[in-house]
N, C-alpha and C positions, 0 to 999 in steps of 0.2 A: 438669343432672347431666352431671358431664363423663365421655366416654367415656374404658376405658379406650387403654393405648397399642397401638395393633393390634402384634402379631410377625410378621416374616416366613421364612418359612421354607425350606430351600432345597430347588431341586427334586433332583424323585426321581430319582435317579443309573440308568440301564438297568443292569441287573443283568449279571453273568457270564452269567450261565444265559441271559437274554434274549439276548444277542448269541448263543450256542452254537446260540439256539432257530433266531435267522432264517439263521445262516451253512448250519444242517444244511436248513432250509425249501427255504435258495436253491439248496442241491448236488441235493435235490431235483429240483427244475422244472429244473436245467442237465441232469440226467440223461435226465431225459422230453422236452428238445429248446425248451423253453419258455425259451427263454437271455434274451428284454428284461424278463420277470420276475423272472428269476433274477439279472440285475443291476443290478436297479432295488433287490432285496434285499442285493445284495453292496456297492454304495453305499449303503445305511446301513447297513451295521456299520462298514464302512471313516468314516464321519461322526461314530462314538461310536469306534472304536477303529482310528487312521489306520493304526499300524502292522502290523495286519492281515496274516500271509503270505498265509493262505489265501486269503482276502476279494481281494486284488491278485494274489494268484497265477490265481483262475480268471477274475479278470474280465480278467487277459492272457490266457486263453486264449478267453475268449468274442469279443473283440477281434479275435483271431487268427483264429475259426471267420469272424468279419464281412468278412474281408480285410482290416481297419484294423492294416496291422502294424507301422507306427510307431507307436500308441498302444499295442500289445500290447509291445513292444521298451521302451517307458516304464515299463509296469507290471509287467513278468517282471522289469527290471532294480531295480527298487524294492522286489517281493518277494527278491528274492536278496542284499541288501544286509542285510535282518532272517534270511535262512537261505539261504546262500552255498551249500551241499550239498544244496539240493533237488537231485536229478536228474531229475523231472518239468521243475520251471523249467527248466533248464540246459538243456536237450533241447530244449524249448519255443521259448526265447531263443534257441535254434540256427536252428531252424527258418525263425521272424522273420526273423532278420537273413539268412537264405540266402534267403529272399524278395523281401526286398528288396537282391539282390548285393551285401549285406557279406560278402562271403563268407569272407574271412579272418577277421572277430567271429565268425562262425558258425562256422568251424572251431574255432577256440578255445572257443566253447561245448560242443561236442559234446567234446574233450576232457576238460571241466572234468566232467560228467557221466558220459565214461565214467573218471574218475577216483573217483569214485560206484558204477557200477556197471559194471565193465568188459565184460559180459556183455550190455550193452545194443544187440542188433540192428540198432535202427533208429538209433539215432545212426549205430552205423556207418556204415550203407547210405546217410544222409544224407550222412556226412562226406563216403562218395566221390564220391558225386556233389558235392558241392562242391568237391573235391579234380580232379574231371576239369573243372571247370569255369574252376579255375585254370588246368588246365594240367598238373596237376601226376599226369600219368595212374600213372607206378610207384606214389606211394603210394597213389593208389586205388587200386587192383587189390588192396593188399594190405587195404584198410580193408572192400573187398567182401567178401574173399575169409574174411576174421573174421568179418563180417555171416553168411556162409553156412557158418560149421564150426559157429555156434551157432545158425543156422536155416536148412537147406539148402535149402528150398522154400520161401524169400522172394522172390517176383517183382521186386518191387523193385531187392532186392541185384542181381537175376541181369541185370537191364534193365541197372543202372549198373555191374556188373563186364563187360558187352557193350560198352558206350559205351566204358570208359576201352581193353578190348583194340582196337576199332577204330580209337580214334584212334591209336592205336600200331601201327597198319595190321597186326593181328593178325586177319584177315580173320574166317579159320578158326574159331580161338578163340570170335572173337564170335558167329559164324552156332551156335556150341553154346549158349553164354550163352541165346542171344534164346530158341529152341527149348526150351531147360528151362522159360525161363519163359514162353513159349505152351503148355506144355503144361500149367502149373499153371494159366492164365487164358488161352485158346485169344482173347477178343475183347478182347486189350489193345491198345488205339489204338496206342501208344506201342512198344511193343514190335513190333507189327508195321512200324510205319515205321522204326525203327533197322532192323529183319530186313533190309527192305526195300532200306538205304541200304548195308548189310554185304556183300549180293549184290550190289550195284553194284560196291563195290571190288573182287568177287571177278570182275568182268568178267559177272555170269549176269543178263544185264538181263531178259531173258523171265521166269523168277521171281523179281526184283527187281518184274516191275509186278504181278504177281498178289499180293504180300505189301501193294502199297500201295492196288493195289484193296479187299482185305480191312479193310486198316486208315483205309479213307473210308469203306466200309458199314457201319464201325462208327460212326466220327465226320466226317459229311459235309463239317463245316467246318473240316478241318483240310485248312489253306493250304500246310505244310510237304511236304504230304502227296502234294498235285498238284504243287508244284514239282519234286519229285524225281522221280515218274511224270515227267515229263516229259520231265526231263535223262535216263531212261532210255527213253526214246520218242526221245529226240534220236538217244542213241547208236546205235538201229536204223534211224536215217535216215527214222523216219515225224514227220518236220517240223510235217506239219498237226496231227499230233493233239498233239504236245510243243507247239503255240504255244498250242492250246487247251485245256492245261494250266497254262500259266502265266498263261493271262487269268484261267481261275475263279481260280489263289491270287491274284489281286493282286484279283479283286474280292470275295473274302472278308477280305484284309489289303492296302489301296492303298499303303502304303509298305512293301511287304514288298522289300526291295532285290534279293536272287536272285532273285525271280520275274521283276522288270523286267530285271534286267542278261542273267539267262538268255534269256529271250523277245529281245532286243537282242543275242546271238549269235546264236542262230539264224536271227533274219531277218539277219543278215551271213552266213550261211553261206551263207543261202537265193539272195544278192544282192540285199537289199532293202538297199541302202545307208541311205536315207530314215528310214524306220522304224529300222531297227536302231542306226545311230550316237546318233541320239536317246535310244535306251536303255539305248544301251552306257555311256552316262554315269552310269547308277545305280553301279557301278563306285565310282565318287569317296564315296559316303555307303559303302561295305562298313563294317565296323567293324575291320579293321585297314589298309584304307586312311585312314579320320578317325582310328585312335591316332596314325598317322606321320603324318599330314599336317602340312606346312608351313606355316604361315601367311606372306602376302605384304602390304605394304603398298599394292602395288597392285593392280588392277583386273583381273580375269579377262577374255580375249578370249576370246571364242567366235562372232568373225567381224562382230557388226553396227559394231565403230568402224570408219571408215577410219583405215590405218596409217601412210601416207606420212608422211616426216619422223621416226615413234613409234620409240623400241626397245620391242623387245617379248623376253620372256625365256624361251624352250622348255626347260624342263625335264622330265627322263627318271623313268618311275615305276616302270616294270615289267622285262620281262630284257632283256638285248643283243639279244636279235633284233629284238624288237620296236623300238629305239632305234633298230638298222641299216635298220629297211625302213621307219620315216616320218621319218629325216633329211632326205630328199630333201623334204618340202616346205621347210625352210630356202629353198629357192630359190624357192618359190613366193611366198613371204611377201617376199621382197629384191626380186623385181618388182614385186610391192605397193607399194614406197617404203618398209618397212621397213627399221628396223635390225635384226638377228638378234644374239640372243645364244642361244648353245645351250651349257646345260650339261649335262656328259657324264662318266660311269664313268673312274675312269684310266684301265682297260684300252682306253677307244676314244679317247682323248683323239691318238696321234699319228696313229692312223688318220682319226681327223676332220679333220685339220690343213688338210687341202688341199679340205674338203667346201665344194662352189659355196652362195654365197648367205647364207656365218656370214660378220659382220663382228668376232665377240669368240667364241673358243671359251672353253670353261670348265669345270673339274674340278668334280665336286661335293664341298661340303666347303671351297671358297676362296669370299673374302670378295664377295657382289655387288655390281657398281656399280647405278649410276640407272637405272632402267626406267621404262617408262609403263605397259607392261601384260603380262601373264604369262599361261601355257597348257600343259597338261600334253601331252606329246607326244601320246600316244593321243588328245588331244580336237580334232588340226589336223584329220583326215577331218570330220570334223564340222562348225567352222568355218568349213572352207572347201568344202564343199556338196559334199563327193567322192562322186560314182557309180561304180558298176561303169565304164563307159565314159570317166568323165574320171580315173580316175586315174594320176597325173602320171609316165609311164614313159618318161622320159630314162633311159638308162642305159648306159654306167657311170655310176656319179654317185659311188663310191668307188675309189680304188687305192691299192696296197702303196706305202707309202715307198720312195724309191729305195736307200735305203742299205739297208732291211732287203731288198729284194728281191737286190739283188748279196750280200749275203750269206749269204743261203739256196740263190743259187742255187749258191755255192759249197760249203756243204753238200750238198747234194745230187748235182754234180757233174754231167757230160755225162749225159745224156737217151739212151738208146739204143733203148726201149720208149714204147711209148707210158703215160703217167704218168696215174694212176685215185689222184685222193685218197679215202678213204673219213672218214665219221664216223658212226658208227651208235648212240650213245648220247647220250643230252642230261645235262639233272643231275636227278640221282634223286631229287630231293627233288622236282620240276615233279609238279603235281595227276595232270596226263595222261602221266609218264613210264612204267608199264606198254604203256600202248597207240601210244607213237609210239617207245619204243628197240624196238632189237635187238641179242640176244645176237650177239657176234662168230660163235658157232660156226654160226650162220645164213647166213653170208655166205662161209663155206669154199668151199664150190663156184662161187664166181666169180673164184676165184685163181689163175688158169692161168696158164702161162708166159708166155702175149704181150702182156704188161702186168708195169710196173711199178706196185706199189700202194703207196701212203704215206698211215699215219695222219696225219689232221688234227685231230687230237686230242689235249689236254693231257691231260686226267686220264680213266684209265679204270678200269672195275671190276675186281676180286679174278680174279673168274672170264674175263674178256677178256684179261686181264695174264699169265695163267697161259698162255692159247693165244697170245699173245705170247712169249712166253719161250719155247716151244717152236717156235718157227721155223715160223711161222703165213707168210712169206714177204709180211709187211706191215713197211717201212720204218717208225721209232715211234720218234718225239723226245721226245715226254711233256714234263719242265720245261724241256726248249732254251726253248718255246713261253713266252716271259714274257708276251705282250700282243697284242694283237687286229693288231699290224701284222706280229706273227710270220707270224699265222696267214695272216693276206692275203697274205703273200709266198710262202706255201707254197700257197695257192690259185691266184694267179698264175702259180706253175711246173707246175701239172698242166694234161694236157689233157681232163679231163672231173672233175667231183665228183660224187660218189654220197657223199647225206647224209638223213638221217631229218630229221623237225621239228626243226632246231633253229636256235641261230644263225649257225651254220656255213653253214647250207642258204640262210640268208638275204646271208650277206656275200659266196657266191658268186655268189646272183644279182646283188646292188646291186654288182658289179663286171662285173658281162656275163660272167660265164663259166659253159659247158656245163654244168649243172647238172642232175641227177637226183633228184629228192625221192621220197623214202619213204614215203606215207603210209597211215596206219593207216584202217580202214572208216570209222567218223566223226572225220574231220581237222579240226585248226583252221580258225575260221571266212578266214582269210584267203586257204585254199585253194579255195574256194568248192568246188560240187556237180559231178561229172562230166563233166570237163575233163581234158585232159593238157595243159594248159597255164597260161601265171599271167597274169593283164594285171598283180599287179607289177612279174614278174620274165620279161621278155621269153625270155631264153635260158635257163629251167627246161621239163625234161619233168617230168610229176607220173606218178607209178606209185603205182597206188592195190590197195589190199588189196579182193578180191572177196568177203570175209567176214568176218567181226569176230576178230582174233587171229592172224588166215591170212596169213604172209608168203610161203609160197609160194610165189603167182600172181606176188609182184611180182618175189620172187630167181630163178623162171624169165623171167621179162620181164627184166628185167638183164643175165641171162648170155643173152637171144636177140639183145639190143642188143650186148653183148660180142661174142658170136661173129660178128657182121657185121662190126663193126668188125675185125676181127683177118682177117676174109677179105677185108675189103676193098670189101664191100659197103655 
């Protein structure tokens, strides 16, 4: 008996209702915290129904919850393509991609969402913070300050509308900001180390380390947290305890680069040559020294090739001073057997002209010939093994052009007084420019009759220009000053400089002349500790502040040197 024809029949389709049953199951267990159940259930509905918003929309955020935020950025982006106006998504997608420094997608996200719901907080509060992260600090401030009209005890906003005023060097502003929101959350890590960093700028290091002590008993492994303790342990000149600051951050983060470059000034400050130049080289990894950096096709020196017969190429990274006062190894390296090529700023380009030991000077910005091997000026101490005791002080090792010196000197005119150059501003933009200028109106009681005084200064502040113009009895050429052989011609014709940190202070030592430096309570490491003198710069006195901010000591020390000279003493 033949059977009959079997039928086959097709299988049973999961219903609507079944996928709603397991989508509502899985929102379930993601709410209770049980999130690899919950998306073990959200991939199969997404397997019976791919285009799923919900289903792709939470399992981005489970993603997101896991740290996987490129898999989260996959799946937010796949949800929003089936419903472009979630604001959930959009917010989410924000989030993602500002985790992972897209940060320009994640701007644009937070937009797209608050174009959804413009009322949306935390987009804001995120934008600005991605917003300060650009860079782009005025429109945060304004993206925080929306954050907080619609919720004005958001920690958050009040952290990141702090951040963007301090980068905006709005001290003040910010030390309000932090405060608001320590008082909404008294142990916020975070907010206590920005507190923390806000009183540094405002010069208050003593309650700058109690906000950062606060904010390591909160979170003991935060590295950011000791390195700046420390940099404000530096500025109170307790050395020891800022180096053993910056050893816990770097042994809780080993490439943490400020911990290593900070600890690598200090022990330069300290005179530990050894140590410190080694670490001063963290420097070269900063992340806006590696955005500039150059690429070379040849070979970095840092002292183990021999040179003889090599060109080797010193190029400049950081300001004129620093360029002026390790030119002079160029000579060190030409007794080597090297060739020197040194490229240099226009502005020092004719002042270099005559520097011992360059065989090719060079503008930077013109085309380089053939080199063997290349070194960034800052890193010569280093490769060539410089100690406190061996560094190389020949000096003059710079002078004024002759043509521009007969020309100045004819501006100037016959000498009747004895001639006191002053420079007591650097440029305001320099990290350290609060605590190494001085206001002109500081300096008024050294301006007696029996001295001639002449700015050596091009460009000066609003507030110095005004005590200028009113017949302050300082000599003041301002634009005559086109370039750095200006200036040395006009250094050349005084008989003493009185000049704060800068590089004024530096091209009158590397010319051997009288020199008086300025310096603030914690000075650049090249001033080393408790000295009135420079093994730089042979014929510098240093006049050191006996307190942090206190110019004082040193503008009576000034006018006691003054008045001897003027009597004759």
């Amino acid at each position: 008996m033949n059977k009959g024809r079997q039928v086959s029949h097709p299988a049973k389709q999961p219903s609507q209702q079944d996928t709603t049953n397991r989508l509502l199951q899985a929102v379930a267990l993601h709410q209770q915290g049980r999130t690899e159940e919950a998306e073990l259930l959200y991939r199969q509905v997404l397997s019976r129904t791919p285009n799923n918003f919900d289903a792709l929309h939470l399992l981005g955020l489970i993603a997101a919850q896991n740290g996987s935020h490129e898999e989260a950025v996959r799946l937010l982006t796949q949800a929003l393509r089936i419903n472009s106006r979630s604001t959930s998504a959009l917010y989410s997608l924000g989030v993602s991609l500002q985790l992972l420094n897209r940060l320009a997608e994640a701007v644009a996200s937070y937009d797209k969402a608050l174009a959804t719901k413009p009322d949306h907080a935390e987009a804001l509060s995120n934008r600005g913070n991605a917003l300060n992260e650009m860079q782009r600090y005025e429109e945060s401030l304004k993206s925080c300050g929306q954050a907080l009209a619609i919720k004005p005890d958001y920690p958050e906003a009040l952290i990141n509308q702090g951040n963007a005023l301090q980068r905006l060097h709005r001290h003040a502003e910010a030390l309000t900001s932090f405060d608001k929101a320590l008082a909404i959350r008294p142990d916020d890590a975070e907010a206590l180390y920005n507190r923390g960093n806000c009183l540094q700028g405002l010069d208050r290091h003593e309650e700058a380390l109690v906000s950062y002590e606060r904010a390591l008993a909160v979170r003991p492994d935060y590295a950011e947290a000791f390195c700046n303790r420390g940099n404000s342990l530096q500025f109170l000149r307790r050395h020891e305890e800022a180096l053993a600051c910056y050893e816990r951050a770097q042994a809780l983060k080993p490439d943490y680069v400020e911990a290593h470059l900070n600890e690598g000034l200090c022990r330069l400050l300290m005179g530990d040559y050894p140590r410190g130049l080694e670490q001063y080289e963290w420097r070269l990894k900063q992340e806006a020294f590696v955005k500039g950096q150059r690429r070379f096709d040849r070979p970095l020196w840092l002292g183990k090739e021999p040179l003889a017969g090599r060109k080797i190429l010193i190029h400049v990274e950081q300001g004129l001073g620093d360029t002026i006062q390790l030119c002079r190894y160029a000579k060190v390296l030409s007794d080597l057997g090297a060739i020197v090529l040194l490229e240099v700023p226009s502005s020092l380009k004719s002042l270099f002209a005559g520097l011992d030991g360059v065989d090719l000077l060079l503008t930077q910005g013109e085309p380089l010939p053939e080199f063997d091997y290349h070194c960034p000026i800052m890193s010569l101490p280093l490769a060539l093994g410089t100690r406190v005791e061996t560094i190389p002080g020949k000096v003059p090792y710079l002078a004024a052009p002759e043509q521009s010196l007969r020309h100045w000197e004819g501006k100037l005119g016959r000498s009747v007084k004895p001639r006191i150059g002053l420079a007591w501003s650097g440029n305001s933009a320099h990290i350290n420019d609060l605590n190494r200028s001085i206001p002109l109106q500081r300096l008024l009681p050294l301006l007696t009759n029996d001295f001639e005084f002449v700015s050596l200064q091009r460009d000066v502040r609003a507030a110095d220009q005004k005590i200028l113009d009113e017949g302050a009895g300082i000599v003041h050429f301002g634009n005559s000053l086109t370039d750095f052989s200006d200036t040395a011609a006009l250094v050349q014709s005084m008989d003493i400089v009185i000049s704060v940190d800068t590089s004024i202070a530096h091209l009158a030592g590397a010319m051997g002349k009288s020199v008086w430096i300025l310096l603030p309570f914690a000075p650049d490491w090249r001033w080393l500790l408790d000295r009135d003198d420079s093994p730089w710069y042979p014929s510098a006195k240093l006049l050191r502040q006996a307190r942090p901010g206190d110019w004082g000591n040193v503008i009576t020390a000034v006018r006691a040197q003054l008045d001897r000279i003027s009597h004759g003493v």
